[in-house]
N, C-alpha and C positions, 0 to 999 in steps of 0.2 A: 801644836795640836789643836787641833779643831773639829766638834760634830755637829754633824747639821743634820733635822728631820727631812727626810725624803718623803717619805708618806707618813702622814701625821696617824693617829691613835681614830681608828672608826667606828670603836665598842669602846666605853669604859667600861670601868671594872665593878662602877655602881650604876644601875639603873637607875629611871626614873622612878618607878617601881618601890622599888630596894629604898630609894632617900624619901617618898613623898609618906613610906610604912613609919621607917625609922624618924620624921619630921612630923608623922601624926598631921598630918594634911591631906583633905580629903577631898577641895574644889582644883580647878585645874587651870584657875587666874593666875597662879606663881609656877606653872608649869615651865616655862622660858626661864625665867630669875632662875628657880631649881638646877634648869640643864647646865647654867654656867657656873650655878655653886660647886655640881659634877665636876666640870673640867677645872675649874679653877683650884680645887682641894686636892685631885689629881695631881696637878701639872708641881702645884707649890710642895705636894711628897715625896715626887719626882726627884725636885732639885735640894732637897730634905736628906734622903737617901741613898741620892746617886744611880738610881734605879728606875727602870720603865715599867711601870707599873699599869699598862693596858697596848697593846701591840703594835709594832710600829718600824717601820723601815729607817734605819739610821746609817749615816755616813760620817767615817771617821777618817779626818786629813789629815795627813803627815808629810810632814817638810821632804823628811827620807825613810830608808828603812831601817830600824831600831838592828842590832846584832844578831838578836834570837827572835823574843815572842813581840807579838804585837799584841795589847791587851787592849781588847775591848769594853768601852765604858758603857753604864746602862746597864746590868743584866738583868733578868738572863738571856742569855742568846737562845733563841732557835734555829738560827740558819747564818751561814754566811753565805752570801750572792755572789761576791766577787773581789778580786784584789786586783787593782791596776797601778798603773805608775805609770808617769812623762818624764820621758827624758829632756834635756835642756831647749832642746828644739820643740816641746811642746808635743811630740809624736806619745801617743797614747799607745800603751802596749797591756793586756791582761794577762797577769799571770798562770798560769795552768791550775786546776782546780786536783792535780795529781803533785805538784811544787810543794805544796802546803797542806795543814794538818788544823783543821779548826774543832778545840776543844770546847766544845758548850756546855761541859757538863761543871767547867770550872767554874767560879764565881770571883772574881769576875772570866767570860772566857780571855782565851787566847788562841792567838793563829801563829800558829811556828811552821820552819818550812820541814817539808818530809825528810824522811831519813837519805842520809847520803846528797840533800838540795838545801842549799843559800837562797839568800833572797838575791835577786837580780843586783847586781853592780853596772853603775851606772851615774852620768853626770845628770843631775837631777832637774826638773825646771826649780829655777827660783824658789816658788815656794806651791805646796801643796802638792806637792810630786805625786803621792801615796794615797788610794783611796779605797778604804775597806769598805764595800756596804754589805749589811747585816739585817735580819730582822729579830728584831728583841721585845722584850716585856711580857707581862701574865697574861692569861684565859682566866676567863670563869666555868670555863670544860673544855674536857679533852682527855687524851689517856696517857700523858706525862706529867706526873705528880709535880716533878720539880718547875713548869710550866704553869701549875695553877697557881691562882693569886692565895696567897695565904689571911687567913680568918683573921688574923688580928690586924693585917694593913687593909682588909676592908672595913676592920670595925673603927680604926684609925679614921679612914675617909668620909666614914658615917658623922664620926663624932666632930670633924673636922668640917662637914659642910651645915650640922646643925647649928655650931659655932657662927659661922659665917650665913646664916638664916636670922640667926637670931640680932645678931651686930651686924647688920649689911650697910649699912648708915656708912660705917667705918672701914668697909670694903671696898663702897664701890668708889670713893671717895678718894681712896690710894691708887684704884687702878683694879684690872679685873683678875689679877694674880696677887693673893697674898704674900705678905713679906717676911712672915713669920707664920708658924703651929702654935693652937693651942699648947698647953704642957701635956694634957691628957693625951694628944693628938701624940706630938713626941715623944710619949713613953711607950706608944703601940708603936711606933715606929722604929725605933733606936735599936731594937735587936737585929733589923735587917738593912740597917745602913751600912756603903759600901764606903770603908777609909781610906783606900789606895789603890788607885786604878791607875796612875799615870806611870 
């Protein structure tokens, strides 16, 4: 298994805004430094949580097709785009959007096939036969609640990118993706990490 960003994240879930209030900064010379401590607090709760935490088109590869559900990693889902598969000869076929049943209201989603439909049977290519793409992660508005970003993984990202303003020394020195959360960071986060999506 394998997911790959198709369209990366084009709104975080904190503004410049939002971190320059919460960081008590008020010139606009660490305006840039700021934007990256943005993505970089992001991306590291991301992989924290197992969850897309600012919006974003992802692709999930699969050697073949599972028995039942396909469970999609990252939630939560908003949309599935498409389910295709190659057969051995490499011929690309998409599956009917009437075949299958994508639940997004789950956490993590799943896409099962409709009632009385299989998934396709078939000699697979090699490898990466399967390819779900989706779009997943929070809003900061909108009129599906379960789609906004939740108060406490923003207040999480706040406290996470003032961490890494304040110790940047030690940041940028590892690389532009933290390797670890604060603990404070971890304990807003820990109630919406996802344990088992595979």
């Amino acid at each position: 298994m394998n997911l790959k960003i198709i369209t990366a994240a084009a709104t975080e879930p904190i503004s410049l805004t939002e971190a320059k209030l919460h960081l008590k900064v008020e010139n606009i010379a660490d305006d840039n430094l700021i934007t990256m401590l943005i993505k970089a607090s992001r991306q590291s709760a991301e992989n924290f949580t197992h969850r897309a935490l600012a919006s974003q088109v992802l692709e999930l590869v699969l050697d073949e097709f599972p028995e039942n559900d396909i469970v999609l990693p990252r939630p939560p889902v908003e949309s599935v785009t498409s389910v295709k598969y190659k057969d051995h000869e490499g011929t690309e076929t998409t599956v009917s959007s009437a075949d299958y049943i994508a639940f997004t209201d789950a956490d993590p989603a799943v896409v099962v096939p409709a009632y009385s439909k299989y998934w396709p049977s078939f000699t697979p290519y090699p490898k990466g036969a399967v390819r779900v793409r989706y779009t997943a992660g929070y809003k900061t508005t909108g009129s599906d609640p379960n789609l906004i970003i939740p108060e406490a993984i923003k207040q999480g990202l706040l406290l996470a990118i003032g961490n890494y303003y304040e110790n940047r020394e030690d940041l940028l020195a590892k690389g532009h993706i933290p390797k670890s959360l604060p603990l404070g960071v971890e304990y807003l986060l820990y109630q919406y990490r996802v344990w088992d999506w595979s």
